[in-house]
ZAPA-697396 format. One record per residue (C-alpha): x, y negated, z; residue number from 0. Coordinates in Angstrom, 3 decimals. Layout:
<pts>
+----------+----------+----------+------+
!        X !        Y !        Z ! resi !
+----------+----------+----------+------+
!        X !        Y !        Z !  NUM !
...
+----------+----------+----------+------+
</pts>
This chain:
<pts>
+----------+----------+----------+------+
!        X !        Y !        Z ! resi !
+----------+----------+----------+------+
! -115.229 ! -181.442 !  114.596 !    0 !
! -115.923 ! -180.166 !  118.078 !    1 !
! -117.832 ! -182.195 !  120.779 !    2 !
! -118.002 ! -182.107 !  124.745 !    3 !
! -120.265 ! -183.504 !  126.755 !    4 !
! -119.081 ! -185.743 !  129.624 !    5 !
! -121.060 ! -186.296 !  132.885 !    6 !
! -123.214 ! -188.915 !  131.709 !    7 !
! -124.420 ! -186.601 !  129.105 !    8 !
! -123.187 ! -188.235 !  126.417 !    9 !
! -121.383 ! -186.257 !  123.704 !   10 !
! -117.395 ! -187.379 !  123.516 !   11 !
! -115.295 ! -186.419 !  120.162 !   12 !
! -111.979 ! -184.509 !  120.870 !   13 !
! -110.021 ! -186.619 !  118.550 !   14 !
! -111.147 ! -189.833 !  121.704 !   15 !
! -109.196 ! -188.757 !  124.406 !   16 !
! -110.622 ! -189.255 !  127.796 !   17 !
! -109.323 ! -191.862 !  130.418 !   18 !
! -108.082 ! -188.885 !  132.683 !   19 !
! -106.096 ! -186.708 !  130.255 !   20 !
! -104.073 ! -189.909 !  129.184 !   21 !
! -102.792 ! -190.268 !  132.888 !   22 !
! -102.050 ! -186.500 !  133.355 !   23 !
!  -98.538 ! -184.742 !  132.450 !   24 !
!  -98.371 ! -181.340 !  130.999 !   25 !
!  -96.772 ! -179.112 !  133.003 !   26 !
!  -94.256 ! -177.122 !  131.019 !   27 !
!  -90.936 ! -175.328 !  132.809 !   28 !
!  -88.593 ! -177.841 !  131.503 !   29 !
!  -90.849 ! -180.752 !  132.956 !   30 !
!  -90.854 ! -179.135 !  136.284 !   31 !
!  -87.641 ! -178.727 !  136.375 !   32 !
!  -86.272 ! -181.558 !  135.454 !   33 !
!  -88.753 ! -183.185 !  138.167 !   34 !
!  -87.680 ! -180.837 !  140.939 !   35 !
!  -83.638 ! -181.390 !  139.878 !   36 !
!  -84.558 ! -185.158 !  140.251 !   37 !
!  -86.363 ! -185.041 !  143.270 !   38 !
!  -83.953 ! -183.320 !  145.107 !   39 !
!  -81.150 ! -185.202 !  143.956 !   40 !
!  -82.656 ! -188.119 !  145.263 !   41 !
!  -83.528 ! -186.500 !  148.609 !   42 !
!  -79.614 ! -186.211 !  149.221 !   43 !
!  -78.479 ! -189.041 !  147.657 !   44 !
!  -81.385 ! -191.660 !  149.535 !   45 !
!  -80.262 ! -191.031 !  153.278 !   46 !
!  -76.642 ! -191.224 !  152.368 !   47 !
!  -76.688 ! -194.160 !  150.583 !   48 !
!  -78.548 ! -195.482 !  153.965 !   49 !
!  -76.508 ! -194.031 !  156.250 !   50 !
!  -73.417 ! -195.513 !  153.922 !   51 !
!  -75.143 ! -198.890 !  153.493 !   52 !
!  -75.742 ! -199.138 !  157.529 !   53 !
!  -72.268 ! -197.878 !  158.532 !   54 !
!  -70.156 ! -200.626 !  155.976 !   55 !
!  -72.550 ! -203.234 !  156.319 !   56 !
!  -73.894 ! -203.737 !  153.306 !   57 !
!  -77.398 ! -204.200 !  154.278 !   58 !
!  -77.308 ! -207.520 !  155.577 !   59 !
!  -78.359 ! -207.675 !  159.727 !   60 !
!  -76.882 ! -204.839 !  160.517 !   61 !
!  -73.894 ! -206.012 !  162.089 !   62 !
!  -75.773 ! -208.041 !  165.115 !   63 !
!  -76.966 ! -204.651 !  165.938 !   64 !
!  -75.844 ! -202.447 !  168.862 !   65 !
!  -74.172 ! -198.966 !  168.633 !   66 !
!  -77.448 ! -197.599 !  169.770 !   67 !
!  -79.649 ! -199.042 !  167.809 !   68 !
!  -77.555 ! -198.903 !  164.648 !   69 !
!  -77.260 ! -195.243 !  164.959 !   70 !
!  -81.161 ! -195.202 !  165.226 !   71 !
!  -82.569 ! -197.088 !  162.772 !   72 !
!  -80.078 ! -195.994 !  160.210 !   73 !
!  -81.008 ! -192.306 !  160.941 !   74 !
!  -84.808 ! -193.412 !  161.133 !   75 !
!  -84.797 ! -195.094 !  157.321 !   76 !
!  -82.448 ! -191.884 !  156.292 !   77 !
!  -85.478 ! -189.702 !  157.254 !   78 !
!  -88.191 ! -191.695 !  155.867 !   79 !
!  -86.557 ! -192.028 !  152.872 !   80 !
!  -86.658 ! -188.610 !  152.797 !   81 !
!  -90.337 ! -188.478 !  153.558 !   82 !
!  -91.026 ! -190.871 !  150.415 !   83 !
!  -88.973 ! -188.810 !  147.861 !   84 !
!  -91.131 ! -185.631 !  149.158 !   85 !
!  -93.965 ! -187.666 !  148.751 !   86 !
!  -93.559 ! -188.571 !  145.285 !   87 !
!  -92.650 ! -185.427 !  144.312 !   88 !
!  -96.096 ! -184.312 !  145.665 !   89 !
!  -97.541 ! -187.240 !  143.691 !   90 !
!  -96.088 ! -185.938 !  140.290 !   91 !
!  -97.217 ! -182.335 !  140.795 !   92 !
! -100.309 ! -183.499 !  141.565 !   93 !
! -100.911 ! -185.821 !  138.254 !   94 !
! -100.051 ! -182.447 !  135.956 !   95 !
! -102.090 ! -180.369 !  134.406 !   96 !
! -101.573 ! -176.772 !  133.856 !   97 !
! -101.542 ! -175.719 !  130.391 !   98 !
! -102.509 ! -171.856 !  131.121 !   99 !
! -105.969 ! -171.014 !  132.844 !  100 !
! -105.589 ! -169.283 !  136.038 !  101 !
! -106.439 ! -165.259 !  135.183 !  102 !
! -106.771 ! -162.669 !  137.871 !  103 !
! -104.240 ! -159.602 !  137.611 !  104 !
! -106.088 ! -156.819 !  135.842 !  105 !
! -103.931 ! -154.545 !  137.851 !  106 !
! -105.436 ! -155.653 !  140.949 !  107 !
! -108.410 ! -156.283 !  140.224 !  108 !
! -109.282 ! -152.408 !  139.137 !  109 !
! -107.800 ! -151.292 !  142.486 !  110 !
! -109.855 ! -153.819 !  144.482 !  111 !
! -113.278 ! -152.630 !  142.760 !  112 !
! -111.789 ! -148.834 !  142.734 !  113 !
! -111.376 ! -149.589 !  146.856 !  114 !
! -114.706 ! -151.313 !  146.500 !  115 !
! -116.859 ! -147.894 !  144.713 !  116 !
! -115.059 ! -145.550 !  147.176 !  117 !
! -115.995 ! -147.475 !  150.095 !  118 !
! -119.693 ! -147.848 !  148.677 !  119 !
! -119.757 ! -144.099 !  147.838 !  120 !
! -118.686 ! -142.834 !  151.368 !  121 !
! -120.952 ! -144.751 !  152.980 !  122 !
! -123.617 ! -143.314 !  150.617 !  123 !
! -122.592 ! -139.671 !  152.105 !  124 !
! -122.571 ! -140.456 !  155.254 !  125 !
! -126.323 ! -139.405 !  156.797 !  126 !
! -128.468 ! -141.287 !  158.122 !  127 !
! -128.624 ! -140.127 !  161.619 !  128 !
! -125.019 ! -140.282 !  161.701 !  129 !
! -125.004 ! -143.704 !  161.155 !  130 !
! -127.615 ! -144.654 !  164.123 !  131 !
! -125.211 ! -143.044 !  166.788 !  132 !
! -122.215 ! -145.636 !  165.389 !  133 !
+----------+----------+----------+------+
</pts>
């Protein structure tokens, strides 16, 4: 059975799982999706129930209210509801965990240390008087 060791130094047995990867979600393209879809549902749907609520006085209050300030602290709740649905759905894609490692492109990275050798070799060729006069 493998064995990590934690910070403490301790040695920790894969089969315990640790505090942290009980509160993380995997991130898989379903689960984002369906999170996104959700999110964004309620980012249309929140202000217009507000902005229906305030208008048909169902929130109760809102009928001592003038014009003015109707209009304005319906549309001010509309866009902090907003707000708080974007920051949830910050919140969730912050508690997953990415199920690939990150890899660099191979692609790139043989043209970067191609660039990298060429650049390295010119400056080998150039002389060394040349270089004082720069």
């Amino acid at each position: 059975m493998d064995s990590r060791t934690v910070q403490d130094g301790t040695k920790q047995s894969d089969s315990v799982p640790n505090q942290s990867d009980s509160t993380q979600v995997q991130a898989t393209p379903s689960n984002v999706l369906s999170k996104f879809f959700f999110t964004s549902f309620l980012m249309w749907v929140s202000p217009l129930a507000i902005l229906y609520g305030f208008n048909h006085q169902i929130f109760p209050g809102t009928s001592s209210l003038s014009s003015s300030w109707h209009t304005l602290l319906s549309g001010f709740l509309a866009v902090i509801s907003v707000v708080l649905v974007m920051g949830l759905y910050v919140f969730m894609a912050l508690k997953e965990t990415s199920s690939l490692s990150h890899q660099p492109d191979p692609m790139f990275l043989a043209k970067a240390k191609a660039s990298i050798e060429r650049t390295v070799l010119e400056r080998k060729s150039i002389p060394e008087d040349d270089k004082k006069t720069d």
